[in-house]
C-alpha positions as CSV (number, residue, x, y, z in Angstrom):
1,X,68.7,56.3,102.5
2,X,67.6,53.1,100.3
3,X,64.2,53.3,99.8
4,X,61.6,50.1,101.0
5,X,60.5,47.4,97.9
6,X,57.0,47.7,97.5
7,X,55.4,44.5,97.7
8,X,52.3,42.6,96.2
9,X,50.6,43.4,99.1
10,X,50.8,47.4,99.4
11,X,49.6,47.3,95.8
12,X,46.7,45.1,97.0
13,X,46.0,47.3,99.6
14,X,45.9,50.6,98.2
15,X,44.3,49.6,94.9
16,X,41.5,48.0,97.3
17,X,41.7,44.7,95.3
18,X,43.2,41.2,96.5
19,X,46.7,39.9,96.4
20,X,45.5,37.2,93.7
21,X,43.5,40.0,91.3
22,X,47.1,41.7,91.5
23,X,48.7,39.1,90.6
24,X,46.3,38.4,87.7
25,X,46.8,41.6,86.2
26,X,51.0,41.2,86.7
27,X,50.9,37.9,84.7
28,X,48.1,39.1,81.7
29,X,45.9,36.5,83.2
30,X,42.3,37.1,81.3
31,X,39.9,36.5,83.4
32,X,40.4,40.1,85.6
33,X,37.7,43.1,84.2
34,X,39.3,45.9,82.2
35,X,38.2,48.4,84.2
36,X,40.4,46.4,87.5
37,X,43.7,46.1,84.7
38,X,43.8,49.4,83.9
39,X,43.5,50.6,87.5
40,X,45.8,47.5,89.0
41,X,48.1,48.9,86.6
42,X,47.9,52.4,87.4
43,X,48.6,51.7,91.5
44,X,51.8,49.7,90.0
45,X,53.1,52.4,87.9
46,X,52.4,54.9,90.8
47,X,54.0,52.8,93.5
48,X,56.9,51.8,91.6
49,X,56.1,48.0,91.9
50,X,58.7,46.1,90.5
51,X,57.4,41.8,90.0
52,X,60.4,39.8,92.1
53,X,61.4,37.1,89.0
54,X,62.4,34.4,91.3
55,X,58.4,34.7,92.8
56,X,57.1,34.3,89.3
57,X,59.7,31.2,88.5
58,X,58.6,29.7,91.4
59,X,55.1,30.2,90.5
60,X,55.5,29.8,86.6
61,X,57.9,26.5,87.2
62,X,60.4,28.7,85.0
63,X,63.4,30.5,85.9
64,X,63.6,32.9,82.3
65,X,66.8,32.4,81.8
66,X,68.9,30.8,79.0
67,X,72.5,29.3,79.7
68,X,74.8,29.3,76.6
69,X,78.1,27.3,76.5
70,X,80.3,29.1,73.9
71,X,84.3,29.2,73.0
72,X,86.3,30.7,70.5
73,X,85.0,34.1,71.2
74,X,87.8,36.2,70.7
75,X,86.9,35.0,66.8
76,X,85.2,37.2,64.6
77,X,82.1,34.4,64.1
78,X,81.5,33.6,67.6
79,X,81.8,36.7,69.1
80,X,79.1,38.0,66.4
81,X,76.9,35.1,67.6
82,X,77.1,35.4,71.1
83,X,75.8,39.1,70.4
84,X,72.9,38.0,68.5
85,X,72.0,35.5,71.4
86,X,72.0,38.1,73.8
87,X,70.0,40.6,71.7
88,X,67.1,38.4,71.2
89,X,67.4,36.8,74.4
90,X,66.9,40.4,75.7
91,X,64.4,41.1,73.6
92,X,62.0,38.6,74.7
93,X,62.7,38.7,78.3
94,X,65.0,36.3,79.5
95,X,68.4,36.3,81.1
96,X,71.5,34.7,80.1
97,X,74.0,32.9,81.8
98,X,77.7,32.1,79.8
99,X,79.7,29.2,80.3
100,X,83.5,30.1,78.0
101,X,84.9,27.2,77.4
102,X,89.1,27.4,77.4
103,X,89.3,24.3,75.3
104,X,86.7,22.8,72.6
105,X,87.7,19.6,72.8
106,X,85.6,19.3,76.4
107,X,85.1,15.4,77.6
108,X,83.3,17.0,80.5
109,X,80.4,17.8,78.8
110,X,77.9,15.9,81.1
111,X,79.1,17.8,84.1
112,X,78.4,21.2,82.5
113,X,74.9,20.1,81.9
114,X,74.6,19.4,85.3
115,X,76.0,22.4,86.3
116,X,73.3,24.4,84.3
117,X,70.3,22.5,85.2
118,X,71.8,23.7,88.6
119,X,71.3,26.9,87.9
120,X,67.3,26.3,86.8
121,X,68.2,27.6,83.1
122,X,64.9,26.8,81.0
123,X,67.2,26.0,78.0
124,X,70.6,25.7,76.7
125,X,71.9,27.1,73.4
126,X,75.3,24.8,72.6
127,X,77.7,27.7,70.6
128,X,80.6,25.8,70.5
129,X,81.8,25.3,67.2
130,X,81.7,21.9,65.7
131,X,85.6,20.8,65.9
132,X,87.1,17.5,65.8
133,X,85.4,15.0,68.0
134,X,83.9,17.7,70.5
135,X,80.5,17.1,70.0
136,X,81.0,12.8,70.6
137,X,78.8,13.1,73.7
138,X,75.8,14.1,72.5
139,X,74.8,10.4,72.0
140,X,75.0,9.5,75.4
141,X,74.6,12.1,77.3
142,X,71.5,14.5,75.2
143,X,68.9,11.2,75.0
144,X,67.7,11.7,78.7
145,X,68.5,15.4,79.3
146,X,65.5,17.5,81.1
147,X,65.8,20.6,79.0
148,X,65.9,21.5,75.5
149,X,69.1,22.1,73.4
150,X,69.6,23.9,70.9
151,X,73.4,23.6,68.7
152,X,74.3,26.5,66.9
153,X,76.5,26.0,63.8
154,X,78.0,22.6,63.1
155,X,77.3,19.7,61.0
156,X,73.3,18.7,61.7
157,X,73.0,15.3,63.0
158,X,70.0,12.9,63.6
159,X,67.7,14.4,66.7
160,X,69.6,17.7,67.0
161,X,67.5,20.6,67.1
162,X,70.4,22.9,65.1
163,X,71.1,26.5,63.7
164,X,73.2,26.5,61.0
165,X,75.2,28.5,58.0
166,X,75.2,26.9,54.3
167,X,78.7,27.2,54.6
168,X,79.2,24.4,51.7
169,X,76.8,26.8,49.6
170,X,79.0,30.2,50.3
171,X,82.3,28.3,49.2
172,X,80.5,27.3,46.3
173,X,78.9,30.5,45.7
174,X,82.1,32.2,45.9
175,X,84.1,30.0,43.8
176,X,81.5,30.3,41.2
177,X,81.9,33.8,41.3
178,X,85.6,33.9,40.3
179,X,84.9,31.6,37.3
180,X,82.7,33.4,36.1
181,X,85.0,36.2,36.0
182,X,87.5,33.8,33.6
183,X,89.7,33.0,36.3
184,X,90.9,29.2,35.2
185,X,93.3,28.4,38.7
186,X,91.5,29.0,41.5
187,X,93.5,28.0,44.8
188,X,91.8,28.5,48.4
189,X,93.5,28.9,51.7
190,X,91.3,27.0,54.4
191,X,90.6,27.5,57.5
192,X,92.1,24.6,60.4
193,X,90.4,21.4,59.0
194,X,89.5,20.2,62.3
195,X,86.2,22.6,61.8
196,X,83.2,21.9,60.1
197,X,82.9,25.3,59.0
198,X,86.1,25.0,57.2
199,X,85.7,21.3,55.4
200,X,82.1,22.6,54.4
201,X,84.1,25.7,52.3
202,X,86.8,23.4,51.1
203,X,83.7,21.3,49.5
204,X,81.6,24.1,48.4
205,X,84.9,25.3,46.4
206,X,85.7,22.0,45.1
207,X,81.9,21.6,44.0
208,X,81.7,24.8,42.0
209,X,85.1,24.0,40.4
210,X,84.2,20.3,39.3
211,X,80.6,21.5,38.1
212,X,82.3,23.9,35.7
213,X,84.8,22.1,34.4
214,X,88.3,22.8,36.3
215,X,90.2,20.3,37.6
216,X,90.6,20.0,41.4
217,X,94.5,20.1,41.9
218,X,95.4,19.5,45.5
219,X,98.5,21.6,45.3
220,X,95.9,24.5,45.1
221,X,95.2,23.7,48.8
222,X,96.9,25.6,51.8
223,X,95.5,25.1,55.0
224,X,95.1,28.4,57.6
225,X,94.1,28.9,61.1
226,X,91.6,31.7,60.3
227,X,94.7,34.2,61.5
228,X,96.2,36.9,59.0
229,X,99.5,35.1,59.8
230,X,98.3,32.3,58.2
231,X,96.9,34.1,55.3
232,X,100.1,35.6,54.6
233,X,102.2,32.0,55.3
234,X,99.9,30.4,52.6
235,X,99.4,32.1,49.9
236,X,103.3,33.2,49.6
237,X,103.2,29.2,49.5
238,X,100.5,29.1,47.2
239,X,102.3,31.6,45.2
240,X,105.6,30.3,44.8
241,X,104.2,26.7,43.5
242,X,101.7,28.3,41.2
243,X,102.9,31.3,39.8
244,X,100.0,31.2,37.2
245,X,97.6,30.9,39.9
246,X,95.1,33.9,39.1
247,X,92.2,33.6,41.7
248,X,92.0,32.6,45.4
249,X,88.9,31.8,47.6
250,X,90.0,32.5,51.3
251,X,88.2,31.2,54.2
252,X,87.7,34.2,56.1
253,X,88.3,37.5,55.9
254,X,91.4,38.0,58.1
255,X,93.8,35.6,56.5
256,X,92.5,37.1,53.2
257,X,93.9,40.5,54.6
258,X,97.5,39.0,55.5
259,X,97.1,37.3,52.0
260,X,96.6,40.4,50.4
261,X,99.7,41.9,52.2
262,X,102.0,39.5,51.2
263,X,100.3,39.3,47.2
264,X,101.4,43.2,46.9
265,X,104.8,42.6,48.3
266,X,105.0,39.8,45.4
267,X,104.2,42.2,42.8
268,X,100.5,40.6,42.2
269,X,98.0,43.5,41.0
270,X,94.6,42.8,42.2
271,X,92.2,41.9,41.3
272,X,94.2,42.2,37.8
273,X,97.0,39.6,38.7
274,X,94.7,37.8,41.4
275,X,91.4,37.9,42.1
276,X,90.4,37.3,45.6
277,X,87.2,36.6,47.8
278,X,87.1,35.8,51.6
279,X,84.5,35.0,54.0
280,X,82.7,36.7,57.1
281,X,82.3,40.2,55.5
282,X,84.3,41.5,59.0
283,X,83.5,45.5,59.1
284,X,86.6,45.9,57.7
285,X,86.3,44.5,54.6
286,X,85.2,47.3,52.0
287,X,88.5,49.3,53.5
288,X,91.0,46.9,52.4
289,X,92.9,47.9,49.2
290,X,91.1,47.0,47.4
291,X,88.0,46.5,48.9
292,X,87.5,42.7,49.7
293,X,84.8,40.8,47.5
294,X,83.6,38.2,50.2
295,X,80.3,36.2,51.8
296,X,78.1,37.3,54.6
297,X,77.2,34.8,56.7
298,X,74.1,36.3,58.8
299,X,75.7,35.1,61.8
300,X,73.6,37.5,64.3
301,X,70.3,36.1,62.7
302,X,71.3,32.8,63.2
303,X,71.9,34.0,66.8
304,X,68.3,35.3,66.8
305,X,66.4,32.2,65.5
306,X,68.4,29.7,67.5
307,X,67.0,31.8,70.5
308,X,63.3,31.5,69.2
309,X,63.5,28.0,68.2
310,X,64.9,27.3,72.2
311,X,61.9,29.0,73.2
312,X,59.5,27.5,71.0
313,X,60.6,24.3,72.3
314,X,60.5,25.3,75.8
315,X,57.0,26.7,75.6
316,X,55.7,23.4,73.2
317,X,57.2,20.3,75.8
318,X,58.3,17.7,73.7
319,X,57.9,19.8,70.2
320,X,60.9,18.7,68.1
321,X,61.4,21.1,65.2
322,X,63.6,21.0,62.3
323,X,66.8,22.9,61.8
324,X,67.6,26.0,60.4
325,X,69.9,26.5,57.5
326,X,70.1,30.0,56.6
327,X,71.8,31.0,53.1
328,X,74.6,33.4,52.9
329,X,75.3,35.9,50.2
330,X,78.2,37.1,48.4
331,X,79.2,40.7,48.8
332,X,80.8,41.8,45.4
333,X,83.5,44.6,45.5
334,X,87.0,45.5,43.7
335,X,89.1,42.3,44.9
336,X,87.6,40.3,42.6
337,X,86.3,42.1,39.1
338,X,86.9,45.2,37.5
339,X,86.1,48.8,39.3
340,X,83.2,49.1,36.4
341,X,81.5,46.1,38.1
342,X,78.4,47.1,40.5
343,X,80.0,47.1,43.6
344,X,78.6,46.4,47.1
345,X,75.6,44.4,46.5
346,X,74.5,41.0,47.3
347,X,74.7,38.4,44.6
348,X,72.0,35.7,44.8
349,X,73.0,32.4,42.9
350,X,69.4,30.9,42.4
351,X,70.9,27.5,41.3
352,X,71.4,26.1,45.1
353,X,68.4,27.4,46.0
């Protein structure tokens, strides 16, 4: 037999106090005597009073929730994201509700906001990554939006309130890494150049090789689709056309693991022969053979403080703060220098800092 919700007013009424002291002490409201909180509190806990959320949104004008509109989660990054959303999310009470988008390139983008603000959401956090010309409607459609947005990953932009990776700084960082290891041709396999993510690597590894001296050769370019297919499909390329290439910055750690694949099956010893660093730090990472050299991107934190800075906004009204850049590091292991080489620990290159 299911048993009766207790109500405000049977918590009123055994406690001996009014409805309104009750509700007082539900919402940490100051002006009720200690004495009256602790014993409010007590009834509650005996009773098994549970507050009814859509009550307090009507009272608070708030419904504690948070809508995100996401795609590409069957990807390493955006799945990771999504999971530090919901943590902190959680964590400081609210509920989320998940739009999964089947194609970035949306052009309905006004009519999921309109959708949401259906819903009473209190704030939106925009994960869809930056691709192409997906994110064209923010200029007409974000000026006179109700509720605060917040766009996680993606190239910051004029008025955006964003959460973002260096990712131009971890291409950078990386490349650096394998120079100073005395590699002198570096290639890099991309990721689809339709994402900011990727053109942000392609520059941070084109900016570390001009600041030290190499030429940029363009035939050093192969362009993936973050699959391990891909991997394996351009560095075969890569290695065929430069057979003296000796190092290789991959754009995330799954095409680095077909790349790898197919660099054994060519003979190429590495690091010895070829030196490689990826991108993501995926679990699997310090099991490949050898283990994979590659940058952590602190993808769940970014997760986290997009979620504070939505909240900050909601709770400030019109309080416009700036973005967030966080700084990757680079995870050294046995891809990329000798076995003698500290293995396993971040490397902090203070020069971008």
């Amino acid at each position: 037999m299911s048993r009766k919700r207790v109500t405000i007013k049977e918590v009123a009424r055994v406690a001996g106090v009014s409805t309104q002291t009750v509700s007082r002490v539900i919402n940490a409201r100051p002006d009720v005597a200690v004495n009256t909180r602790e014993h409010v509190q007590t009834i509650i806990t005996q009773l098994g009073y549970r507050p009814s959320n859509i009550a307090r949104s009507l009272i608070r004008g708030q419904s504690s929730s948070l809508a995100v509109v996401s795609y590409g989660i069957s990807f390493y990054g955006p799945s990771l994201l999504l999971a530090g959303v919901q943590e902190a999310a959680e964590q400081a009470g609210y509920s989320l509700m998940f739009k999964v988008l089947s194609d970035s390139e949306t052009y309905d983008a006004e009519n999921i906001l309109q959708d949401i603000l259906s819903y009473h959401a209190d704030g939106i956090l925009w994960a869809v990554p930056d691709i192409g010309q997906n994110r064209d409607w923010i200029q007409q459609a974000l000026p006179n939006f109700s509720i605060p947005i917040v766009f996680l990953n993606g190239q910051p932009r004029p008025n955006l309130v964003t959460a973002t990776i260096d990712n131009k700084y971890g291409g950078c960082m990386a490349t650096r890494h394998l120079i100073e290891q005395g590699r002198q041709n570096i290639g890099i396999i991309t990721g689809p150049m339709a994402w900011w993510e990727a053109r942000q690597r392609e520059l941070g590894w084109r900016q570390a090789l001009a600041e030290n001296g190499h030429v940029v050769n363009e035939s050093y370019i192969a362009n993936g689709d973050w699959s391990p297919g891909s991997g394996e499909r351009c560095i075969r390329m890569l290695l065929e056309w430069h057979p003296e290439m000796d190092a290789v910055f991959i754009c995330n750690d799954q095409m680095a693991l077909g790349a790898m694949k197919v660099a054994h099956q060519m003979g190429q010893q590495i690091p010895h022969d070829l030196a490689i660093v990826g991108y993501d730090n995926i679990p699997e990472s310090p099991y490949f053979t050898p283990g994979l050299s590659t940058v952590r991107q602190g993808i769940t934190e970014m997760g986290h403080r997009g979620v504070k800075r939505l909240l900050e906004m909601i709770n400030n009204g019109d309080y416009t703060p700036p973005p967030i850049v966080l700084q990757p590091e680079l995870i050294i292991r046995e891809s990329s220098v000798n076995t003698e080489v500290c293995m396993d620990e971040p490397h902090h290159d203070v020069r971008d800092r």
